[in-house]
N, C-alpha and C positions, 0 to 999 in steps of 0.2 A: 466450435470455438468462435468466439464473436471477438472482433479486433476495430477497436475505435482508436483512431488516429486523430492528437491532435497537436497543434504545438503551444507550447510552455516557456515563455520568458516573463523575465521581471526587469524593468529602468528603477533606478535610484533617481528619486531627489535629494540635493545634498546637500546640509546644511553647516556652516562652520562656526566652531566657538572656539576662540583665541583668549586663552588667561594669560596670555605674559602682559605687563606695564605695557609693552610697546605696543604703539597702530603697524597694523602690518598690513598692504594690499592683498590678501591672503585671496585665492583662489585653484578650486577644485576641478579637473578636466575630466570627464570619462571617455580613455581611449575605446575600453570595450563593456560593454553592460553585461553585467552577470546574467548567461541563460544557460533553461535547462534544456535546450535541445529541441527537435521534433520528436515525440516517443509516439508508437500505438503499446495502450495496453490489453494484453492478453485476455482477463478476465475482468471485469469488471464488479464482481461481487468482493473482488482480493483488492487490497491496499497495493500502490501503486509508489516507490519511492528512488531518487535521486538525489545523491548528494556528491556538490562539488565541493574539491576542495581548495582552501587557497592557494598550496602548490601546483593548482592546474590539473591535478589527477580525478579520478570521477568514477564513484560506482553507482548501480543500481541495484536492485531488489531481480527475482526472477519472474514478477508479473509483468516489467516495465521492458518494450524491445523497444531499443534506440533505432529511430532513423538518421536523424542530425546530433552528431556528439554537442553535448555543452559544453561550455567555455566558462573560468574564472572573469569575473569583473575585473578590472584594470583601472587605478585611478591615480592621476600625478597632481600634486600641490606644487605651487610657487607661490613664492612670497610671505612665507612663514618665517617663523621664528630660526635663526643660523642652530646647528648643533644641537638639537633640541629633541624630546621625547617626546612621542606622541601615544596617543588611543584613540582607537576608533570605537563607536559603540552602535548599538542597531537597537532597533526595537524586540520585544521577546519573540513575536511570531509576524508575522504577514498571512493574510487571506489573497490569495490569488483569485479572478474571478475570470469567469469567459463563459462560453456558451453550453457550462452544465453543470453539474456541484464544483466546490471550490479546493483550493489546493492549497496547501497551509507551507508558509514557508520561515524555518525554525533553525536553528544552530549555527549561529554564523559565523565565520571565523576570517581571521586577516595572514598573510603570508607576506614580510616573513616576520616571524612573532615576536622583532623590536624591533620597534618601529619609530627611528630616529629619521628628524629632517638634515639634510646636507649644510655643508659650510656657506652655501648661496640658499638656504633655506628652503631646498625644496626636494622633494620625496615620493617616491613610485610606493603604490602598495594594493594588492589584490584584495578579494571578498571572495570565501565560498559562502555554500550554506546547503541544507537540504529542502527538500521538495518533496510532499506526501501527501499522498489521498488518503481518504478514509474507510475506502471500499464502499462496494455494494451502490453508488451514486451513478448514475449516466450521466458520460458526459460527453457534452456535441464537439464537433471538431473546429477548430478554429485556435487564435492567439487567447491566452491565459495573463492577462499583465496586474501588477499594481506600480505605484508610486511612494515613496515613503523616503522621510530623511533620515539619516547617518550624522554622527555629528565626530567631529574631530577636535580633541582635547590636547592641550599643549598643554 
């Protein structure tokens, strides 16, 4: 059995779009960046996959053995709009890229699933998503990142 070890996160860049009338000082913190973990996977001819979810919970596939559990992204606004509905949206997929084939990262989802900002205008709200190989790729060991913006809609 051949076991290649490597580790798997992704940073968001984050970008905001505000439609109410009002100027608002609006701004995005990342307490915690959505990662998948440190995994080795077992086989490398077999797809490899990881998916967190926005409630913080997290499965894998039986090719992929976790070293380091992943963690849901964490993101707080201030300065938005008081009382107010939002959405988050993401891109369709993400290419993760490191030191061997790349890793596609697809489904993404927000916790909890309405997502209104507070009476002082400002609002906690997670990111999962999944994580998957395509098999059959080698890939060397090391950090797996992209960057990509998210936009938030009011």
């Amino acid at each position: 059995m051949t076991i290649k070890h490597l580790i798997c996160s992704v940073y968001f860049g984050i970008g905001l779009l505000a439609s109410s009338g009002f100027a608002h000082a609006q701004m995005i913190a990342t307490f915690q960046p959505l990662k998948f973990g440190t995994i080795a996977i077992r086989n490398l001819t077999d797809m490899t996959e990881i998916t967190v979810n926005g409630n913080g919970t997290f499965t894998t596939n039986a090719n992929t053995f976790l070293i380091e559990d992943p963690q849901r992204g964490e993101y707080h606004i201030t300065g938005a709009p008081v009382s107010t509905a939002y959405s988050v949206t993401f891109p369709a997929s993400v290419s993760l890229t490191g030191a061997g084939g790349n890793f596609t990262l697809d489904n993404f989802t927000t916790f909890p699933a309405i997502l209104t900002t507070s009476a002082i205008g400002e609002a906690t709200f997670f990111i999962g998503a999944r994580n998957r190989s395509t098999g059959g790729v080698t890939y060397g060991d090391g950090a797996y990142n992209d960057t990509f913006n998210i936009t938030v809609n009011y």
